[in-house]
mmCIF file of the N, C-alpha and C atoms, coordinates in Angstrom:
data_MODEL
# 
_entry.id   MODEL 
# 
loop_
_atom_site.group_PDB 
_atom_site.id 
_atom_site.type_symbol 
_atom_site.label_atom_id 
_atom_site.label_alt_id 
_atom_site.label_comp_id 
_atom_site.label_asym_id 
_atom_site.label_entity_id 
_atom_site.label_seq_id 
_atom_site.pdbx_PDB_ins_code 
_atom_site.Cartn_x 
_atom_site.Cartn_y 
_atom_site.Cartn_z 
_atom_site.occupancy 
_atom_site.B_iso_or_equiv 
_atom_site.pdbx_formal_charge 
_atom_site.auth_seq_id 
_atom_site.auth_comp_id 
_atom_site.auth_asym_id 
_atom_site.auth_atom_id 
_atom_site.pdbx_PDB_model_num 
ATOM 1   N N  . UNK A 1 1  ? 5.535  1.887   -1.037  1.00 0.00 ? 1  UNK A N  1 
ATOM 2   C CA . UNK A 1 1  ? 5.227  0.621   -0.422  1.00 0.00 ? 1  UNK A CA 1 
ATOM 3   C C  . UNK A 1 1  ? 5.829  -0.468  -1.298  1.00 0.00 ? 1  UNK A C  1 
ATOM 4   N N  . UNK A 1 2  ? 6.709  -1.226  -0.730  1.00 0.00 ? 2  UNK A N  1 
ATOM 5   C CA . UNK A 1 2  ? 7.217  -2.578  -1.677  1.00 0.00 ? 2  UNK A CA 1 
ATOM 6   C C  . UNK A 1 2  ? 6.234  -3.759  -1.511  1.00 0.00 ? 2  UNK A C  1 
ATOM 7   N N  . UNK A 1 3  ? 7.041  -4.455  -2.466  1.00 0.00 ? 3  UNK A N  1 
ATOM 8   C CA . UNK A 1 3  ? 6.152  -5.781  -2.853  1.00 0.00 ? 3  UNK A CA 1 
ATOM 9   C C  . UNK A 1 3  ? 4.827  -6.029  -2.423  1.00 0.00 ? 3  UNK A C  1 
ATOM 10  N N  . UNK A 1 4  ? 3.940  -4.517  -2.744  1.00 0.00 ? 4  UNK A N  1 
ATOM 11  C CA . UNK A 1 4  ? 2.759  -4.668  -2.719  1.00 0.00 ? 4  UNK A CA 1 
ATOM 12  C C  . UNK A 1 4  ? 2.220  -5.832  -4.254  1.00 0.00 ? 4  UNK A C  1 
ATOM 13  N N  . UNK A 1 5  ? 0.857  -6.356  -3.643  1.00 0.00 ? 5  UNK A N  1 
ATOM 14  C CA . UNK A 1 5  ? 0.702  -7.492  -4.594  1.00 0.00 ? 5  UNK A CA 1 
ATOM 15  C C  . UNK A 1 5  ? -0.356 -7.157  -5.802  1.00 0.00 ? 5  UNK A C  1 
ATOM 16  N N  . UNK A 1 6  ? 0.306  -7.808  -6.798  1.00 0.00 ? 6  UNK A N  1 
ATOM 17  C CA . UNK A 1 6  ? -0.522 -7.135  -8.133  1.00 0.00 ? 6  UNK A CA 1 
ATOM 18  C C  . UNK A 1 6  ? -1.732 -7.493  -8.658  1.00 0.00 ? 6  UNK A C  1 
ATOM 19  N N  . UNK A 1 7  ? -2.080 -8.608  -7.627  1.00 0.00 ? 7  UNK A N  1 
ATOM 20  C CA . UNK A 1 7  ? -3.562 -9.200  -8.362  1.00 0.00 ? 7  UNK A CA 1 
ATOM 21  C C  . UNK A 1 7  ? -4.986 -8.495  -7.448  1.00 0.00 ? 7  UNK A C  1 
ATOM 22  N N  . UNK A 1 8  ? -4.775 -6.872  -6.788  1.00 0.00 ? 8  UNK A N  1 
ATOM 23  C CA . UNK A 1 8  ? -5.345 -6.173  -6.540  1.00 0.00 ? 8  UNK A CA 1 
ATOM 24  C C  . UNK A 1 8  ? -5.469 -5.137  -7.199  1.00 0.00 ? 8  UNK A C  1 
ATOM 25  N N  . UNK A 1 9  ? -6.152 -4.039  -7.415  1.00 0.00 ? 9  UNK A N  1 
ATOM 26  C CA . UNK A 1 9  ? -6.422 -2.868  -8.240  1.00 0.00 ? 9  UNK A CA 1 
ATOM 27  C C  . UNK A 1 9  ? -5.836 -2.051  -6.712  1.00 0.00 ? 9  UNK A C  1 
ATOM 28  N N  . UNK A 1 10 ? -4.911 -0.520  -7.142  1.00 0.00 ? 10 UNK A N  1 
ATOM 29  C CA . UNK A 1 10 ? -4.490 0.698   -6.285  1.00 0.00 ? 10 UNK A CA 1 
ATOM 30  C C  . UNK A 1 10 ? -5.596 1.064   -5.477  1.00 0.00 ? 10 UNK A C  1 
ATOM 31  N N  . UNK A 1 11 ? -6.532 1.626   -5.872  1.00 0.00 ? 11 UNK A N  1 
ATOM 32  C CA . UNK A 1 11 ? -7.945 1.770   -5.306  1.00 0.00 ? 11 UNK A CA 1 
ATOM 33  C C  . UNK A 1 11 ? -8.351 1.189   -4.341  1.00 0.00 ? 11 UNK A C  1 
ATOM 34  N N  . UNK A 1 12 ? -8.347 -0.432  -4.259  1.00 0.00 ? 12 UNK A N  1 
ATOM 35  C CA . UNK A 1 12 ? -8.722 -1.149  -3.671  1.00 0.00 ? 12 UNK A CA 1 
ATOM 36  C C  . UNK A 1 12 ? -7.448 -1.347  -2.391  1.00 0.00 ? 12 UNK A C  1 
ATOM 37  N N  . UNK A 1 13 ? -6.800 -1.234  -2.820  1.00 0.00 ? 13 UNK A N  1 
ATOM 38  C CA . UNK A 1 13 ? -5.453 -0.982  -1.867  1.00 0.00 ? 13 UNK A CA 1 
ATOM 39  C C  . UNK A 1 13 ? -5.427 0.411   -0.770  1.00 0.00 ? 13 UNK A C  1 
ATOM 40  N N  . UNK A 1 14 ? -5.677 1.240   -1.638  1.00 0.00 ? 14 UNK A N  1 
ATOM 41  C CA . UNK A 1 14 ? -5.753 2.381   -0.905  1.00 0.00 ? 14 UNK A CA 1 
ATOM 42  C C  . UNK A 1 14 ? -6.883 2.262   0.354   1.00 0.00 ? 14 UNK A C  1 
ATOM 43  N N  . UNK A 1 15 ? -7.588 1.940   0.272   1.00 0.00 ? 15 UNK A N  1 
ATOM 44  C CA . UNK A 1 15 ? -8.687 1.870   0.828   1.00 0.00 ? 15 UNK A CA 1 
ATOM 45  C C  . UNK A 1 15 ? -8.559 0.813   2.361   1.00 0.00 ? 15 UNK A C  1 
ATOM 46  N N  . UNK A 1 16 ? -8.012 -0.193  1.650   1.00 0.00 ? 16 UNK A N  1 
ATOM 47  C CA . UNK A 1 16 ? -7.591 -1.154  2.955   1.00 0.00 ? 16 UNK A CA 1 
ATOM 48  C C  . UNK A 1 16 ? -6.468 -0.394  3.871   1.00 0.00 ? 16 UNK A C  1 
ATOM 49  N N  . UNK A 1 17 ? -5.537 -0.054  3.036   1.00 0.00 ? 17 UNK A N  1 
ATOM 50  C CA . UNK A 1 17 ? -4.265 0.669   3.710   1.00 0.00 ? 17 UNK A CA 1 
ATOM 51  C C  . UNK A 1 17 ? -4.966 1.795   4.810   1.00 0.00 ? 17 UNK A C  1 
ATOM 52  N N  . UNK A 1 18 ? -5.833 2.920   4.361   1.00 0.00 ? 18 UNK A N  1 
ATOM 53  C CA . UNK A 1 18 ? -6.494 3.751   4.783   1.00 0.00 ? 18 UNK A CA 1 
ATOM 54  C C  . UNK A 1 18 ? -7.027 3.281   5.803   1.00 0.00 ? 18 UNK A C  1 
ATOM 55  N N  . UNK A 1 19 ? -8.109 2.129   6.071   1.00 0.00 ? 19 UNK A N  1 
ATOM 56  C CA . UNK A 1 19 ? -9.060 1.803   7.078   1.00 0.00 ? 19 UNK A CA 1 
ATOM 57  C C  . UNK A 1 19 ? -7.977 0.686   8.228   1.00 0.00 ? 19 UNK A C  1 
ATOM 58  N N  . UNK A 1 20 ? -6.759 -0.192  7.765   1.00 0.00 ? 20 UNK A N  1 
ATOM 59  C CA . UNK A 1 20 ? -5.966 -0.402  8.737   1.00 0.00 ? 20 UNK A CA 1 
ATOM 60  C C  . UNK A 1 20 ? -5.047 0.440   9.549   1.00 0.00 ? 20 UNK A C  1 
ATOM 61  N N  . UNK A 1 21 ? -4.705 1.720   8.762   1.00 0.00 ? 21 UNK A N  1 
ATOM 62  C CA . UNK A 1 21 ? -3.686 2.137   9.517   1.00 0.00 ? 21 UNK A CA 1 
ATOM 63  C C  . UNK A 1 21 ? -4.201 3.889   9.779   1.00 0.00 ? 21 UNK A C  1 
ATOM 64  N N  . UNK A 1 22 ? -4.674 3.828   11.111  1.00 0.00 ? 22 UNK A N  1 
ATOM 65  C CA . UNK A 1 22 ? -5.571 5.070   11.250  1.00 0.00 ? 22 UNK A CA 1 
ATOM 66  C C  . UNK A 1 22 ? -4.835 6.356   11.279  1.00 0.00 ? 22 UNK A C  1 
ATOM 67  N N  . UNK A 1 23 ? -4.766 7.209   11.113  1.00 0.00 ? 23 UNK A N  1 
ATOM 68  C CA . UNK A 1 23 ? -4.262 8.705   11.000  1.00 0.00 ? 23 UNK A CA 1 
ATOM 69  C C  . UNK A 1 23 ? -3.501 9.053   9.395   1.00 0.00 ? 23 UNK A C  1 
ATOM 70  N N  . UNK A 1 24 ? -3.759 7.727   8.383   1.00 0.00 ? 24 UNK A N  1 
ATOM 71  C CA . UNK A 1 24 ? -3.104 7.803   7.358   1.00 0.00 ? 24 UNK A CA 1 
ATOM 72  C C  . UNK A 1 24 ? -3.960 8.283   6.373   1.00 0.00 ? 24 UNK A C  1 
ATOM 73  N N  . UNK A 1 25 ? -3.525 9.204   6.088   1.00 0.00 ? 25 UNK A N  1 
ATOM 74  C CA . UNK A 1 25 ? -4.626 10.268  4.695   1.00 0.00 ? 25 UNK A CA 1 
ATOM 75  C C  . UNK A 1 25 ? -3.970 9.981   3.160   1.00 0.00 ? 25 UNK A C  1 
ATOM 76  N N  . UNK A 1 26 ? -4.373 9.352   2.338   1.00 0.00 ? 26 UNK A N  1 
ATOM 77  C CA . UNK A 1 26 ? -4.009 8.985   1.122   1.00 0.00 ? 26 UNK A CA 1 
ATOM 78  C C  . UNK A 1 26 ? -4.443 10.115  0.166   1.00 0.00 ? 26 UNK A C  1 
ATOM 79  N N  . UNK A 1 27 ? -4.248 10.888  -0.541  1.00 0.00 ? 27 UNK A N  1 
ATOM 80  C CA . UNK A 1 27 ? -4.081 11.964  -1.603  1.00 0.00 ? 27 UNK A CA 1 
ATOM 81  C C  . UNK A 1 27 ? -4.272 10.897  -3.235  1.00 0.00 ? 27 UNK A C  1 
ATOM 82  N N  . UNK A 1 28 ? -3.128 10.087  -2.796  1.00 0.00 ? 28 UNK A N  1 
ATOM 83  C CA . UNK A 1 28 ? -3.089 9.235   -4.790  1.00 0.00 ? 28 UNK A CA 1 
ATOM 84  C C  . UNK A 1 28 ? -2.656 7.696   -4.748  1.00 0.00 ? 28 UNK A C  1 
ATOM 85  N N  . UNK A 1 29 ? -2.497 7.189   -5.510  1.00 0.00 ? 29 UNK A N  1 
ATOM 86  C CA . UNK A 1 29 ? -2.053 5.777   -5.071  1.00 0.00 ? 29 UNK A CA 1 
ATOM 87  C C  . UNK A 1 29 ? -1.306 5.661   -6.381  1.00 0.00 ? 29 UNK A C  1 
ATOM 88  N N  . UNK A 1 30 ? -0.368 5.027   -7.183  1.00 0.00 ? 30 UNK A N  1 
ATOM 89  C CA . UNK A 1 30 ? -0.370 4.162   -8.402  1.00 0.00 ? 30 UNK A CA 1 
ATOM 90  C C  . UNK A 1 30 ? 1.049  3.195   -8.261  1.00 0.00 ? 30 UNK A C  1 
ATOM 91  N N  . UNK A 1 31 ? 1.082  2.682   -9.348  1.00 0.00 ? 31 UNK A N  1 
ATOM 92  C CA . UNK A 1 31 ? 2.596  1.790   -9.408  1.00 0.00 ? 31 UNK A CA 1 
ATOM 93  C C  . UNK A 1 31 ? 3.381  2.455   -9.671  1.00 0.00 ? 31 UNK A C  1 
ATOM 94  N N  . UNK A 1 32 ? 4.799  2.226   -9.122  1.00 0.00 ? 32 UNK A N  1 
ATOM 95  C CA . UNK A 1 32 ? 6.290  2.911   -9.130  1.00 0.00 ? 32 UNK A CA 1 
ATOM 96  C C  . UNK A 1 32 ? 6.217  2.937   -10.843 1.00 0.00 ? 32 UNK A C  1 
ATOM 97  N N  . UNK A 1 33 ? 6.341  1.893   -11.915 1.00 0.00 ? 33 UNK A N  1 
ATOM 98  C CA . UNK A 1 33 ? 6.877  1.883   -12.555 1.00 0.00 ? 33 UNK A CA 1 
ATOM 99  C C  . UNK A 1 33 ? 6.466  1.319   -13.669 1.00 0.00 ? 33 UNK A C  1 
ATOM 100 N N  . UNK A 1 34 ? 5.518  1.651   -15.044 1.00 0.00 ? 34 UNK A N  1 
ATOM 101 C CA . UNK A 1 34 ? 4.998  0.877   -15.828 1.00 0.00 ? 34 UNK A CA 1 
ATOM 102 C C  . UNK A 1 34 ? 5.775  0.150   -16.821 1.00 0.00 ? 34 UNK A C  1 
ATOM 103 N N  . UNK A 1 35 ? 5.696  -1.318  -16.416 1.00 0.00 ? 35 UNK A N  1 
ATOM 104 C CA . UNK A 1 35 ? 6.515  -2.054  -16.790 1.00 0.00 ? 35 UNK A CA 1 
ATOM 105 C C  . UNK A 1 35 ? 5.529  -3.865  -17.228 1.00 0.00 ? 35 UNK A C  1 
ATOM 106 N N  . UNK A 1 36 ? 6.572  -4.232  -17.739 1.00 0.00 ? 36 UNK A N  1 
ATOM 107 C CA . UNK A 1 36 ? 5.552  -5.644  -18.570 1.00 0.00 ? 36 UNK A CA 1 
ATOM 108 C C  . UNK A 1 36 ? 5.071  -6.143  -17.028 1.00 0.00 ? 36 UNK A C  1 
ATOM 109 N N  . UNK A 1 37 ? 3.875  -6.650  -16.203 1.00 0.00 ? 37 UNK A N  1 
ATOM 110 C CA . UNK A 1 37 ? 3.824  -7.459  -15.546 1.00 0.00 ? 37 UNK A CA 1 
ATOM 111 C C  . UNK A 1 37 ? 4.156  -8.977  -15.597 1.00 0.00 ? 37 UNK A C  1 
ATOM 112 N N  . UNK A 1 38 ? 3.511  -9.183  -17.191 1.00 0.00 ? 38 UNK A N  1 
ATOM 113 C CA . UNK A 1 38 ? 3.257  -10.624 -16.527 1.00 0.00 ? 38 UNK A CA 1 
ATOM 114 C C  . UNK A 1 38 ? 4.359  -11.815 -16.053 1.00 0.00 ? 38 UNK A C  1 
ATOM 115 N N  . UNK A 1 39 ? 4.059  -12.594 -15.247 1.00 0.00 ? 39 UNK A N  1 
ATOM 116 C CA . UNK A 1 39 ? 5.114  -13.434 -14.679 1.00 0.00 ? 39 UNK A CA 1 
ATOM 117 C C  . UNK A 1 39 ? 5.538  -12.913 -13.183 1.00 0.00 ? 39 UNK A C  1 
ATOM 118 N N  . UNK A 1 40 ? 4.853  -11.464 -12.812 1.00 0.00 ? 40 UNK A N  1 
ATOM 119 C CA . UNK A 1 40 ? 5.281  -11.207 -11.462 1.00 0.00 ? 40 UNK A CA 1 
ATOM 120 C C  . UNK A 1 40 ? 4.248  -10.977 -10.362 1.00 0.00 ? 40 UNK A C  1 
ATOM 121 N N  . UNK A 1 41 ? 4.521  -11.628 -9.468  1.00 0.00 ? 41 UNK A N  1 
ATOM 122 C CA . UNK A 1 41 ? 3.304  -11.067 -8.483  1.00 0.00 ? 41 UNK A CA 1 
ATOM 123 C C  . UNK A 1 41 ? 3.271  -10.598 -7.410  1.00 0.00 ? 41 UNK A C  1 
ATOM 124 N N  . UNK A 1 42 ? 4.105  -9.272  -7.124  1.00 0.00 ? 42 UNK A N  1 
ATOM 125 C CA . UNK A 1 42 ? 4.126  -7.862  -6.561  1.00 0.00 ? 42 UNK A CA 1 
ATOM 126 C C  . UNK A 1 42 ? 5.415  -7.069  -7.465  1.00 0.00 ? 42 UNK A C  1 
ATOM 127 N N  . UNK A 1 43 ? 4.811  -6.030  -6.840  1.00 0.00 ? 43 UNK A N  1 
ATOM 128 C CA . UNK A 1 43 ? 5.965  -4.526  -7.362  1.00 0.00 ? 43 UNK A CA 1 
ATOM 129 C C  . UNK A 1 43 ? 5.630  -3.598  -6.303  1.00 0.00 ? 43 UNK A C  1 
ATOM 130 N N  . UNK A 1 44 ? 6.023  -2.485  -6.764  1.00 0.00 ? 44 UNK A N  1 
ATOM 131 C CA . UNK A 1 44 ? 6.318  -1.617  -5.422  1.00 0.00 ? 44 UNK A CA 1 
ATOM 132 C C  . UNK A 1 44 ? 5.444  -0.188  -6.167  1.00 0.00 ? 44 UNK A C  1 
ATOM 133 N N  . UNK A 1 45 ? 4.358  0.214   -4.709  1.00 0.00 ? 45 UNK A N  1 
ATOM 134 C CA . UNK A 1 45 ? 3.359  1.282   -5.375  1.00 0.00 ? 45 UNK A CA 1 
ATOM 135 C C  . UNK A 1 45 ? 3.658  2.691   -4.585  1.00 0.00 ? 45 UNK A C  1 
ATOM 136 N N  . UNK A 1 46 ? 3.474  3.654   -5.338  1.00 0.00 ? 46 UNK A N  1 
ATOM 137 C CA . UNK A 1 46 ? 3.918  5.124   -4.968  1.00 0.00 ? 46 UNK A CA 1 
ATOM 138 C C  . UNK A 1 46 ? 2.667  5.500   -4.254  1.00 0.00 ? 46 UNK A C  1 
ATOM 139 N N  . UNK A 1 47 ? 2.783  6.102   -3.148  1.00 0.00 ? 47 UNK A N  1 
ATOM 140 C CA . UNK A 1 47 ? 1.286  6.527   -1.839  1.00 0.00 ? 47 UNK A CA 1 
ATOM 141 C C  . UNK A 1 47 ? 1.773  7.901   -1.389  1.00 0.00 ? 47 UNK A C  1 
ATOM 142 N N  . UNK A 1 48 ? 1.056  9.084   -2.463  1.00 0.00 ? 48 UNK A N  1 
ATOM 143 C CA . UNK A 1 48 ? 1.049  10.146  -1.914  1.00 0.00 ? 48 UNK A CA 1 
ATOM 144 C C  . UNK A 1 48 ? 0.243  10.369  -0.803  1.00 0.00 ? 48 UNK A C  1 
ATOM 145 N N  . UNK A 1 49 ? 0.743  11.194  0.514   1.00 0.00 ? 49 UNK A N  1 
ATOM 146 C CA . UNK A 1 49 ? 0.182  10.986  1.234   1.00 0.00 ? 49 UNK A CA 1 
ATOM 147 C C  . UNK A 1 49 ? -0.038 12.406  1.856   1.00 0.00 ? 49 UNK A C  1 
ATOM 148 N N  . UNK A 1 50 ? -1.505 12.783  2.948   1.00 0.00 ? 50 UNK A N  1 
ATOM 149 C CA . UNK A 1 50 ? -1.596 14.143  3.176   1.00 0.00 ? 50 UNK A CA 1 
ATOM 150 C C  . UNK A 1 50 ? -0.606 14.813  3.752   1.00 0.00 ? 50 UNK A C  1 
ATOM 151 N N  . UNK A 1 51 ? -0.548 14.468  4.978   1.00 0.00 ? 51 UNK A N  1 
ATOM 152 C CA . UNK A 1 51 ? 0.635  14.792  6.083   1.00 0.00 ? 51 UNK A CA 1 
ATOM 153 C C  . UNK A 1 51 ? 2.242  13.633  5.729   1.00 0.00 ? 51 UNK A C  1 
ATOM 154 N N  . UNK A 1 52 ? 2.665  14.969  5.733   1.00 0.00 ? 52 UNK A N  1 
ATOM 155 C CA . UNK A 1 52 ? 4.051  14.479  6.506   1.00 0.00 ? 52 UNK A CA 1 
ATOM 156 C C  . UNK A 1 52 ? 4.545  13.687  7.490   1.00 0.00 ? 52 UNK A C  1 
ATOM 157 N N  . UNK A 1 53 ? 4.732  12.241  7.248   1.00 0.00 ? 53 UNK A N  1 
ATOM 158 C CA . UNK A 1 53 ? 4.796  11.596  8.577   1.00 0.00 ? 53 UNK A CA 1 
ATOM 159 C C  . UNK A 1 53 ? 5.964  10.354  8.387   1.00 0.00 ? 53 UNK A C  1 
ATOM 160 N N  . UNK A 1 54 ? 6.555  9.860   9.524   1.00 0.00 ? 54 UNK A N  1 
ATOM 161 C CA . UNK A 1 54 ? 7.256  9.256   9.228   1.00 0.00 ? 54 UNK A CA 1 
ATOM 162 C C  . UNK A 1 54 ? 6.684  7.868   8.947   1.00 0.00 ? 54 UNK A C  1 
ATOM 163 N N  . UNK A 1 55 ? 6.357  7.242   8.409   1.00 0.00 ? 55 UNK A N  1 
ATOM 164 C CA . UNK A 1 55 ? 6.035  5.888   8.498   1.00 0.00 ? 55 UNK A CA 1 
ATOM 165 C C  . UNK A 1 55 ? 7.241  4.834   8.047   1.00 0.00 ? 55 UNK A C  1 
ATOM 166 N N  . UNK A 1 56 ? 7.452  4.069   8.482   1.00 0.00 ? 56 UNK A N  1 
ATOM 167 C CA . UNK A 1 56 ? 7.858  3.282   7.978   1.00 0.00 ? 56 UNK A CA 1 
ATOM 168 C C  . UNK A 1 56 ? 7.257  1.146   7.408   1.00 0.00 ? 56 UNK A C  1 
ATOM 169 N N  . UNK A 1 57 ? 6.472  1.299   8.192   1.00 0.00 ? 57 UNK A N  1 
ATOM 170 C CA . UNK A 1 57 ? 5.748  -0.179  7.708   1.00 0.00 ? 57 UNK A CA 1 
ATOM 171 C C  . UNK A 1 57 ? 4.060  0.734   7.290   1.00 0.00 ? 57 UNK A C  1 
ATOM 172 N N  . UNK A 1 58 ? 3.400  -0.007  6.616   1.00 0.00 ? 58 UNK A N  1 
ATOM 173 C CA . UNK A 1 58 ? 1.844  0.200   6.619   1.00 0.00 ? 58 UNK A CA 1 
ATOM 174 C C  . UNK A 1 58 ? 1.092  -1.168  6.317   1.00 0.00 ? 58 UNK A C  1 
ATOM 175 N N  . UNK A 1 59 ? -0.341 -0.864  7.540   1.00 0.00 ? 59 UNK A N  1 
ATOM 176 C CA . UNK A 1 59 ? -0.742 -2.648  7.321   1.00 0.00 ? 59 UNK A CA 1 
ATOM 177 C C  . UNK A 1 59 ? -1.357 -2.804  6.410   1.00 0.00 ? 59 UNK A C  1 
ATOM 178 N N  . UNK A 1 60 ? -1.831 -3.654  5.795   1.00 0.00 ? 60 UNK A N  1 
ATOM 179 C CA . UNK A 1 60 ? -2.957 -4.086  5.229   1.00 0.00 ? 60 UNK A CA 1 
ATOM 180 C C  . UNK A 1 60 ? -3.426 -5.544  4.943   1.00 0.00 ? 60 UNK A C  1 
ATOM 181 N N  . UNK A 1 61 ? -4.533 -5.581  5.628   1.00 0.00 ? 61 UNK A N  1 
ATOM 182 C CA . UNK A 1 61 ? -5.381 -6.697  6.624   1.00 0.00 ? 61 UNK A CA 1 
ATOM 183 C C  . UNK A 1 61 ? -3.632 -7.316  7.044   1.00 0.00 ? 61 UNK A C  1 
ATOM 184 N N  . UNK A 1 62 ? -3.701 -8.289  7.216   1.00 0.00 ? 62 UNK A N  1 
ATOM 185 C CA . UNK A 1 62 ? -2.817 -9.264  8.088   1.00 0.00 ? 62 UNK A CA 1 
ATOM 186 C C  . UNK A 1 62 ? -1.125 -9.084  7.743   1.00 0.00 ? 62 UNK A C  1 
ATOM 187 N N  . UNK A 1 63 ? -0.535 -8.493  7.138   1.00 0.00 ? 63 UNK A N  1 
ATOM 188 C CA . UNK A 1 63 ? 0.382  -8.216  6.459   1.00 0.00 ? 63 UNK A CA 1 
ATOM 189 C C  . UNK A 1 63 ? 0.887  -6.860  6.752   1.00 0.00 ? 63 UNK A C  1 
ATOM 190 N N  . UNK A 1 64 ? 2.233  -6.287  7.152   1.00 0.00 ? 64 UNK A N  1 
ATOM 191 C CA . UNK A 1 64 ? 2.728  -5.704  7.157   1.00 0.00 ? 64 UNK A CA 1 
ATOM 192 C C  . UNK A 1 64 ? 3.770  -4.899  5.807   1.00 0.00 ? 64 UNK A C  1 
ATOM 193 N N  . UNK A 1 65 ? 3.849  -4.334  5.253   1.00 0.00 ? 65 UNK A N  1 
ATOM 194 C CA . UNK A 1 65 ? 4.609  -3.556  4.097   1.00 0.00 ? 65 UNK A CA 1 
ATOM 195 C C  . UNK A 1 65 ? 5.638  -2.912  4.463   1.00 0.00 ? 65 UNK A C  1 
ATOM 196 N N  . UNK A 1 66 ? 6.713  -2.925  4.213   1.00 0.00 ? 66 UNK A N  1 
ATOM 197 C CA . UNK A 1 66 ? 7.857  -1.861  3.866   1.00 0.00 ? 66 UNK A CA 1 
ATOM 198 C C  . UNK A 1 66 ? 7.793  -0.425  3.667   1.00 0.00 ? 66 UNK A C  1 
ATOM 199 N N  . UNK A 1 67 ? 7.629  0.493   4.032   1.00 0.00 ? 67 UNK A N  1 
ATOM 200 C CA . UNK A 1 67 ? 7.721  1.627   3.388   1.00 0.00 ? 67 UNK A CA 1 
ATOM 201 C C  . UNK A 1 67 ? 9.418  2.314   3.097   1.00 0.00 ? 67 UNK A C  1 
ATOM 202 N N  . UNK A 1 68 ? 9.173  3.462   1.814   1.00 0.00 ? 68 UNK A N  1 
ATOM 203 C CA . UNK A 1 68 ? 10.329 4.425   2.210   1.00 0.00 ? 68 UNK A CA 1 
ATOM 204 C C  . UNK A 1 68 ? 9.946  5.839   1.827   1.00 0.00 ? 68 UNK A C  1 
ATOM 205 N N  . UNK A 1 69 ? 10.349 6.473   2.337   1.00 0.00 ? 69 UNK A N  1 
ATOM 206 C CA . UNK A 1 69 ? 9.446  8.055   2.477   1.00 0.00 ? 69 UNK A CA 1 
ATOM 207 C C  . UNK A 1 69 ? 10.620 8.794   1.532   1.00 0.00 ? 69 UNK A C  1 
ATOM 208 N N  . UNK A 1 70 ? 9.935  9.714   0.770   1.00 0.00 ? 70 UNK A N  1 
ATOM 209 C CA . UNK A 1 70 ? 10.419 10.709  -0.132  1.00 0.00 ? 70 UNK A CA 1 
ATOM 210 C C  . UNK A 1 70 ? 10.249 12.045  -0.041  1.00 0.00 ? 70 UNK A C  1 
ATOM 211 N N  . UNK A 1 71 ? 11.280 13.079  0.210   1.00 0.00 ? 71 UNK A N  1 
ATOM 212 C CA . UNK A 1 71 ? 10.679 14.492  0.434   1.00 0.00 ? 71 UNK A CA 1 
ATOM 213 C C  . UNK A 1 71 ? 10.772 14.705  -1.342  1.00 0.00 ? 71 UNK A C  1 
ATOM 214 N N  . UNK A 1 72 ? 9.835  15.001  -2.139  1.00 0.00 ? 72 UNK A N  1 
ATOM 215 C CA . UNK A 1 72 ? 9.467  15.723  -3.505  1.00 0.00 ? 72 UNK A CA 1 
ATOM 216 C C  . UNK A 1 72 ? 9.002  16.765  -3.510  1.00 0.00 ? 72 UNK A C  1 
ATOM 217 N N  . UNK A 1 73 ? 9.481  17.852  -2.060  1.00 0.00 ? 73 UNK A N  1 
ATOM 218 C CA . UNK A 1 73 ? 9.282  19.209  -2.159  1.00 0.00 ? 73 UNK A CA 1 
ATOM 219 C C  . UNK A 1 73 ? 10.514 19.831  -2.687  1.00 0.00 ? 73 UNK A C  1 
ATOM 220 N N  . UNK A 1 74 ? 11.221 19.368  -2.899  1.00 0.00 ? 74 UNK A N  1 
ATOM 221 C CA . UNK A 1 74 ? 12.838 19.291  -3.052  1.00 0.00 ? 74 UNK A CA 1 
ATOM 222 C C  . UNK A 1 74 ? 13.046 20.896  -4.345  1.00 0.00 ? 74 UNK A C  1 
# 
């Protein structure tokens, strides 16, 4: 998910993501990339997810997200 916003906790993300966008099963949540924040306010968070599915946007509340899907069965 890109320019998800950083002045939320993953958890708390997951959870909204989960209850807006129905058939979506979340497994893990965290940030792409541990890196200095401060001065930025989004980055992009990694969403393991149960099923295999194509998504490409995911909501959360009023806002739409970017997705890009990764096969890491590879």
């Amino acid at each position: 998910m890109h320019a998800a916003p950083l002045k939320y906790k993953p958890g708390t993300m997951r959870r909204w993501i989960e209850e807006d966008n129905k058939g979506v099963k979340i497994l893990g949540i965290r940030w792409l990339l541990r890196e200095d924040r401060r001065g930025q306010v989004a980055s992009s968070l990694v969403i393991y997810m149960r099923d295999l599915m194509e998504v490409t946007k995911l909501r959360m509340g009023r806002r739409l997200f970017r997705t890009t899907s990764y096969d890491w069965d590879r």
